[in-house]
N, C-alpha and C positions, 0 to 999 in steps of 0.2 A: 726279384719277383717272389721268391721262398714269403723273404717278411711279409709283405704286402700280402703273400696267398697265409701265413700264419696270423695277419692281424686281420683280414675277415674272419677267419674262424673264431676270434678271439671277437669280434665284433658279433659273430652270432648265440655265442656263449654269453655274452655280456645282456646281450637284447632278453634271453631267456631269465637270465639273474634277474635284470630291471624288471620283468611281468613280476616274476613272484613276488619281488620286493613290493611292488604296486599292488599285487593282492591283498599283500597281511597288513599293509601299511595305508591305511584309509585318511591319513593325516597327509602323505605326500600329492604333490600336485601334479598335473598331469605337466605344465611345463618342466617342473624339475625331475619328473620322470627322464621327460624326452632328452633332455642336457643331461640327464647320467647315463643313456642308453649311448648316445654319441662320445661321454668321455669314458673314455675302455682306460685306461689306465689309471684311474679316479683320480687323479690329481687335484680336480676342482678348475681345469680351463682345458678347453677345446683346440685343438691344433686343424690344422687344413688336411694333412692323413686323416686325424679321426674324422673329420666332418666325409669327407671323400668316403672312408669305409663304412661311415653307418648309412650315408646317404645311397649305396648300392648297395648295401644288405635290406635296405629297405624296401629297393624300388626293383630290387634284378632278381627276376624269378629262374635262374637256372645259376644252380649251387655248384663252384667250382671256378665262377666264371672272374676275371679281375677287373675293380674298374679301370675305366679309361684313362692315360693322360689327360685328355680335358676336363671330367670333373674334377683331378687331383687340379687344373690350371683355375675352374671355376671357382672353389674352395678357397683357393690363396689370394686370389683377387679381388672378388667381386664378396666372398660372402665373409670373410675374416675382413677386410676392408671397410664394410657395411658395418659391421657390428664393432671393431678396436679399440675404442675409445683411449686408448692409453697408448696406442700404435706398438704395444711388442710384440705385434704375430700372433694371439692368441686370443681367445673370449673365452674369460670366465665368466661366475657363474652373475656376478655383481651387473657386469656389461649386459649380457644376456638376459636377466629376470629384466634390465629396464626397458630394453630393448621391445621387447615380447609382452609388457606388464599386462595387457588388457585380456591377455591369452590365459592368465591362470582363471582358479578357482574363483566364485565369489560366489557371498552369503544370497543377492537376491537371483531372480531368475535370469537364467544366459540362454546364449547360444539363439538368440532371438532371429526366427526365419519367415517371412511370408513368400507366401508363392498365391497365385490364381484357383482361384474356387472352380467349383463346377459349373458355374454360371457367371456371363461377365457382371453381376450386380455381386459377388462374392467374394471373399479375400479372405486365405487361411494362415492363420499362425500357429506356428512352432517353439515353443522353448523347451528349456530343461532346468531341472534341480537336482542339487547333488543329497534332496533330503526329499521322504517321502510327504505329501504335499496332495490330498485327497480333496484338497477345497479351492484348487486352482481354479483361477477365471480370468477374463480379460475386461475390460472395461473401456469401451471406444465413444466417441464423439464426433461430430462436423466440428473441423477445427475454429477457435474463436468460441463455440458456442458450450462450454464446461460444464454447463446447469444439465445439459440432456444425454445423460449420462446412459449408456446398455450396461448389461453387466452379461457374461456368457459365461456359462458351465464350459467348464475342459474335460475332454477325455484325458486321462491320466494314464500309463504304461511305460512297462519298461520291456527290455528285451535279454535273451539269452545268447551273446557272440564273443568273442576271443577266447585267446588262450586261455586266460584266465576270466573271461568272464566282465561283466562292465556294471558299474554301480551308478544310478542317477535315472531319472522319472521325468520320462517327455510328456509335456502338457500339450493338448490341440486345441481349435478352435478354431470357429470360422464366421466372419464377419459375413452379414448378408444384408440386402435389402439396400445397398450400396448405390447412391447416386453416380454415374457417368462421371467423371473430368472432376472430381470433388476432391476436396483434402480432408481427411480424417486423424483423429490422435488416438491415439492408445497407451494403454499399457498394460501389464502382467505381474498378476500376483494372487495371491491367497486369502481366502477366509478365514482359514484358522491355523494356519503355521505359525504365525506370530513372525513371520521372516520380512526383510525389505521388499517392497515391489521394486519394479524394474522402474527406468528414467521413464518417460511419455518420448513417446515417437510420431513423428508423424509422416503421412503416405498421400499419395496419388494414386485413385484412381483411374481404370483406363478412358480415354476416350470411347465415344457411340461409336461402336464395330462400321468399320467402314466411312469414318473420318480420322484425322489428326489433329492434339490439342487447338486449339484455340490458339492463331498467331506465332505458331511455333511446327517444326519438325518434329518429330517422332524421334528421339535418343534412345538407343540400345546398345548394351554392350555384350560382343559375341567373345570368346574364348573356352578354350578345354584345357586339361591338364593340370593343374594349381597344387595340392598339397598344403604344406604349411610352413614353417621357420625354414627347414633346411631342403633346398635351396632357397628357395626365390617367391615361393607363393605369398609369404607374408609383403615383399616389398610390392608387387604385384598387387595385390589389393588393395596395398597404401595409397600406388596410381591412381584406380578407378576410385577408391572415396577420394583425392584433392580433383582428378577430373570432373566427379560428379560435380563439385563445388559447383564450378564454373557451367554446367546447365546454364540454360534462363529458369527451368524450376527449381533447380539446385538440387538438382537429382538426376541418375537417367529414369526412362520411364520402362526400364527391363532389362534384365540379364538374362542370359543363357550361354548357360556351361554345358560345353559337349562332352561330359564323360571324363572320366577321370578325376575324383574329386578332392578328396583328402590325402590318399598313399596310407590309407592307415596298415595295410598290406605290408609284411614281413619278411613272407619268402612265398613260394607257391601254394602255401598252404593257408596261412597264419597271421591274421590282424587282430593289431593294437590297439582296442576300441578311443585309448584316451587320444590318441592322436585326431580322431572323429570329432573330440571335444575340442582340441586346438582349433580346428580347421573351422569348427561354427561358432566360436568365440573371433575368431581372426574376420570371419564376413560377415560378423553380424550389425557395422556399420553401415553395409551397404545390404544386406540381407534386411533388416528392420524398417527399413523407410522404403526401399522396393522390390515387388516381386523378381525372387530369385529362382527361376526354371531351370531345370536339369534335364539332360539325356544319361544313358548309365553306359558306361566303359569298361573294361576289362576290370580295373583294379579297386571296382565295387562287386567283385564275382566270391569273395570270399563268406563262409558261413550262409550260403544258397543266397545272396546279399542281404542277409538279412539285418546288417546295419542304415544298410541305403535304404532300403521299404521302409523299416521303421523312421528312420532321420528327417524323411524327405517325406513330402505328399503333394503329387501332382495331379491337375484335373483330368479323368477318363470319363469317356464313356463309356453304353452297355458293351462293345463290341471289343473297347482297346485295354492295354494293361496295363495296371496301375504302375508308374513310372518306366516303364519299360518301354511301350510307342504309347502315344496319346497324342491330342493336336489342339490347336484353340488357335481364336483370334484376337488381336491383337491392335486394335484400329483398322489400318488399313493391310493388314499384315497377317498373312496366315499358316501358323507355323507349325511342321509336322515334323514330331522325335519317335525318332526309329530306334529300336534295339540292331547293334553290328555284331550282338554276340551269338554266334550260331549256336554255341552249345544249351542257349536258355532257350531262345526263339530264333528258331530259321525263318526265313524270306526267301528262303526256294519259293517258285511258280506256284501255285495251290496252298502253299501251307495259309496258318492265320492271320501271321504278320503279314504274308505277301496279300494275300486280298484285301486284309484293313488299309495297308498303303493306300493301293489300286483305288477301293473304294471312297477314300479320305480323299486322295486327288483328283477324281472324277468329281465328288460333292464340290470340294474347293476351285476346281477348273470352270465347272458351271456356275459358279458366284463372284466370279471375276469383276460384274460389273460394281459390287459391293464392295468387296475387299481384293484389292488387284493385284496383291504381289501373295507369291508363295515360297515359301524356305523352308528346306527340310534339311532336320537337325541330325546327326549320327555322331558318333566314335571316331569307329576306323575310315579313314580317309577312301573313296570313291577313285581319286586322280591324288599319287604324291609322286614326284621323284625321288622322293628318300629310300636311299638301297635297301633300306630294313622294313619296308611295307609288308604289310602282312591282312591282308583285307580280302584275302578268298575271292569267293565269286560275288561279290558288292555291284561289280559295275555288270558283269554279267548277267544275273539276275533282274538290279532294280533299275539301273539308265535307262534301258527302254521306257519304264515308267516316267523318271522324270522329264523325259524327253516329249512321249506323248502328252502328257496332262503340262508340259511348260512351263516347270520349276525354273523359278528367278533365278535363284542363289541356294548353294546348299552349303555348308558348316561344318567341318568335322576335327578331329582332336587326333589324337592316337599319337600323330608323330612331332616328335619335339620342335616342332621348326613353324614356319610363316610360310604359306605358299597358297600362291593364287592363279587360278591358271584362267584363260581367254576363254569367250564362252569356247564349251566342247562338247562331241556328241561321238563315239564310238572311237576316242583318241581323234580325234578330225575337228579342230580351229572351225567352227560356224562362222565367228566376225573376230577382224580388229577392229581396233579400235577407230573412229570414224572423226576423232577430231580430241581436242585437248580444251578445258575449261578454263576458265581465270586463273584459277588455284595448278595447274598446270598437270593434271590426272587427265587420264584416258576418259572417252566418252566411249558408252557400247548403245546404240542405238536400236531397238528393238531386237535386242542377242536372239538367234534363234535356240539356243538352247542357254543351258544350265554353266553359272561362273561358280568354282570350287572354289570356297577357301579352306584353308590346314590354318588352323589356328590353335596347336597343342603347345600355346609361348606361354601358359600362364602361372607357373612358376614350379614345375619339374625338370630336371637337368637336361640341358642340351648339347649333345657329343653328335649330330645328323653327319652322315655322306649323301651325298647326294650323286645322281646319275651324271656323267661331262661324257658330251655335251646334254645340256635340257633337254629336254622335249618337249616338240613345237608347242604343245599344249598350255606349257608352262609360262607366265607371262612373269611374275616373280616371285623368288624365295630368300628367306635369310634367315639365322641362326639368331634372331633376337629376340630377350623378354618381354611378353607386352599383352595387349587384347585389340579387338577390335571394334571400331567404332561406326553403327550404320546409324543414319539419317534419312527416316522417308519423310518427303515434301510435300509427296501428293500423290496422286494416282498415276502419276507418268514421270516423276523423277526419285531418284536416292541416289546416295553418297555412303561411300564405305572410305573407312583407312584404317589402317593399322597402326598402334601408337608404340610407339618403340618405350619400355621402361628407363633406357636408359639413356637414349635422348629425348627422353619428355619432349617427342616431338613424333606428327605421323611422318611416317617415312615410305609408305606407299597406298594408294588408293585408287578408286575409282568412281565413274560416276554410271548410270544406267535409268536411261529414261525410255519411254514407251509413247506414240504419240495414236491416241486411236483412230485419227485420219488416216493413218497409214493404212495401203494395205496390207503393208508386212505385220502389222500389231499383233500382239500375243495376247490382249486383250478383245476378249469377244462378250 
């Protein structure tokens, strides 16, 4: 235990060298930053110690503490396995740059992000340059048609955050006046930098509020917790773009990340901005071609968040806060992201957050007949059995809300694990399941209240305990990498499951329909 407690120390002395070196060195790259941060002994290749120590110097915010046997068992396994190309135990720096290649630097614009405009006819992009770049613009089309070319000015800015500070120029911009169900191309680049523009990308539009595509379900992929190369975030998002493949659009039509985004976070105090740059270089496959929404988690709390505000831009209105709660719709789909961190915004009874909820699902509860399901987005889990819950007064507070206004499903991150629990309402099972589908998953027939899922699998370490026995609540958990996959069909059916990373395969789900003959329906 001494070594192990003497090579974190030596892994947080290492982490402070690598900043400064990254400061004065404008020629290193953020990937081979992160691979010298993790080899402490500089040899030039990574061992399953180092990866294990840098990856709890990264992620564990109480100094002293040791990692666990299980990341030391994740480390040797799964992430030296993953990358060995040579099979002696080790990744160097050769394996790794090729491993990672998409993640470094490059001459045209990166880090390519859209998310949802203020209006569903709107659609906003993000990128970044690592050069200053005052005549950024976008230029989009209806795909097929090239001749009819927009051209949009970008806001240009950079920001003030880490240790040392962060070099590089986020462009905005926002597409408008956007046809429903349409495909559109783009790309990014400059008037007068003389630099490459980006490839052309192209997107989907949402459907008219309150349908689903044309001859297809509604695809969405839910998950929190991700990061980037060490652990698992990087293989994790390799899933979801070969999943997306397989769409019938060849795409999903949404993501949403609960919080937890990059780990660009250090220790309790202190983030790594370039790690920010890995992390939106790594999704920007699936970031470019569809909107990618965000809730914000603890370990965007660093520097007032002020890499997440700037990084990120999500739609708000007059009353909610820009990335922190906001809500929009989504087809038939209407989805509200809550802030779980008390110390920015409380959701005690009266405060602002708790009324925007309140009033957000009263509007939403009365539009039922329009857009019929409601999902509300958070962090920190509502219902987990995992021993290390740490969610305050969540269910005290806000359940009564999602219970009155009859939240479908709600989504949360925080804890490393997959858990799904039966509808429930004050710890108290409302329904089981009432019968089993073709596909062999539970039916929940007009739930009377709210199904939780913990889906914090999307590539940060997983060491969970869990409560034995469950609680009744709890319908299933498991310690695997992956995200989740919901499917609305219509206004009375959807499908969820969870895709395990490492059996490219779902390994649990469900199905929840609504029939408004019923008298029990939750649709009014």
């Amino acid at each position: 235990l001494s070594k192990m407690r003497q090579a974190v120390v030596l892994v947080s002395v290492a982490l402070v060298a690598l900043l400064v070196a990254s400061a004065s060195a404008a020629s290193t790259s953020p990937l081979k930053d992160y691979f010298g941060f993790f080899d402490v002994n500089k040899d030039g290749r990574l061992s399953d110690v180092e990866i294990t120590e840098g990856v709890w110097a990264l992620e564990n915010e109480e100094p002293g503490q040791l990692p666990p046997q299980e990341l030391l068992e994740l480390s040797r396994h799964i992430i030296i396995k993953e990358i060995d190309m040579d099979f002696d135990g080790f990744i160097d720096w050769t394996e790794y740059s090729l491993r990672f290649a998409r993640l470094n630097d490059h001459d045209a614009p990166e880090q390519i992000h859209l998310s949802l405009g203020n209006t569903t006819s709107s659609m906003t992009v993000t990128w970044v340059t690592k050069y200053v770049d005052n005549g950024a613009i976008a230029e989009f089309w209806p795909c097929g048609q090239s001749s009819n070319v927009q051209n949009l000015t970008a806001v240009t800015f950079t920001y003030e955050a880490g240790v040392f500070g962060w070099t590089g120029w986020i462009h905005r911009t926002q597409f408008q006046k956007l046809s429903a169900e349409s495909c559109y191309t783009y790309r990014v680049g400059s008037q007068t930098s003389g630099k490459p523009w980006s490839p052309e990308f192209s997107f989907y539009t949402p459907p008219v509020t309150g349908t689903t595509p044309s001859g297809r379900p509604l695809s969405i992929a839910l998950f929190g917790d991700m990061g980037t190369v060490m652990p698992l975030g990087f293989l994790v998002t390799d899933q979801m773009v070969a999943d997306a493949a397989k769409q019938p659009q060849g795409s999903f039509d949404l993501f949403m990340h609960a919080g937890d985004i990059s780990y660009a976070g250090t220790s309790a105090s202190r983030e790594f901005e370039e790690v920010w740059d890995l992390w939106s270089n790594q999704v920007q496959p699936l970031a470019s071609v569809t909107p990618y929404m965000t809730a914000v988690g603890n370990h965007e709390k660093y520097y007032n968040f002020t890499s997440y505000l700037s990084r990120l831009d999500m739609p708000f209105g007059p009353t909610a806060q820009r990335n922190f709660y906001y809500s929009y719709d989504y087809g038939l789909v209407h989805f509200v992201s809550i802030c779980t961190e008390t110390y920015v915004y409380d959701y005690a009874p009266g405060t602002p957050q708790y009324l925007w909820i309140q009033q957000d699902l009263i509007k939403a509860n009365k539009n039922r007949h329009n857009v019929p399901w409601i999902i509300v987005v958070g962090h920190r889990p509502m219902y987990s059995s995992d021993l290390s819950s740490d969610s305050g007064p969540l269910q005290q507070y806000l359940e009564p809300l999602l219970y009155q206004y009859k939240v479908d499903i709600a989504l949360w991150g925080h804890m490393h694990e997959y858990e799904r629990t039966y509808p429930v309402w004050n710890n108290t099972v409302t329904q089981y399941p009432v019968g089993k589908s073709a596909d062999g998953l539970p039916i929940f027939d007009n739930a009377p209240s709210t199904i939780h899922l913990t889906i914090g699998t999307a590539g940060a370490f997983i060491f969970e305990h869990f409560e034995d026995p469950s609680p009744s609540w709890s319908a299933f958990h498991a310690e695997k990498y992956g995200y989740g996959h919901l499917q609305v069909f219509n206004a009375t059916t959807l499908s969820f499951g969870f895709q395990s990373e490492r059996e490219k395969a779902q390994v649990d789900g469900f199905w929840l329909q609504k029939d408004p003959s019923s008298p029990l329906s939750r649709v009014h």
